[in-house]
C-alpha positions in Angstrom: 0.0 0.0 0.0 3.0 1.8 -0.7 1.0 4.1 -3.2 -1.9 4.8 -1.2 -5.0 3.9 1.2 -6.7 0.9 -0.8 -10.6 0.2 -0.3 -12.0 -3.1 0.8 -15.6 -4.2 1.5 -14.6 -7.1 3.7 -11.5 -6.9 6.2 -10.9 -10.4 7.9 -8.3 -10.8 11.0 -7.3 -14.2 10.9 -6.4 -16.3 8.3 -7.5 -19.6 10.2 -9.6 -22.3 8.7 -12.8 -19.6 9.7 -11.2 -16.4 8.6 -9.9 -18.1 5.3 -13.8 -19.8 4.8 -15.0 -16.2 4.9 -12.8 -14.8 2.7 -13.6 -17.3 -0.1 -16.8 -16.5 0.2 -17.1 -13.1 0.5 -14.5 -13.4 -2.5 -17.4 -15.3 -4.4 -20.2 -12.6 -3.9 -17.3 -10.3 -5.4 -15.9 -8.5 -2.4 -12.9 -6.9 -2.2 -11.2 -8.7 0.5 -8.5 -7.8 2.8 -7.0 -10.6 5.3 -4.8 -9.8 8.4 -2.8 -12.3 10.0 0.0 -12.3 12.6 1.6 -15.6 11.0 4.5 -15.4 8.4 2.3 -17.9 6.1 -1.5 -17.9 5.6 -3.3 -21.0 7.6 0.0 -21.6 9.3 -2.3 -23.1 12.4 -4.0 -25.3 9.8 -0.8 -26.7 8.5 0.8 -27.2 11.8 -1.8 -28.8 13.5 -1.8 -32.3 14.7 0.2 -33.8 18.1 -3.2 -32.7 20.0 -2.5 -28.8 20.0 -4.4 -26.8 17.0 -5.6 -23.8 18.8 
């Protein structure tokens, strides 16, 4: 956003199993969607799970 503020009609923080669900749908009704995540990688959580920890 180096050029400028960008416009979205959905902003989701997370990009979990819920927050990336919400995203492709929103994305299907053609929303402009923004996703926030702490995580490096998107569905890191997701990926890692397993060994009895996932949240």
């Amino acid at each position: 956003m180096a050029g400028g503020a960008e416009n979205y009609d959905v902003i989701i923080i997370g990009a979990g199993a819920a927050g990336l669900f919400c995203a492709a749908e929103a994305g299907k009704r053609g929303r402009r969607v923004l996703i926030i995540d702490h995580a490096e990688k998107i569905g890191e959580k997701i990926r890692i799970s397993g060994g009895g920890r996932c949240n």
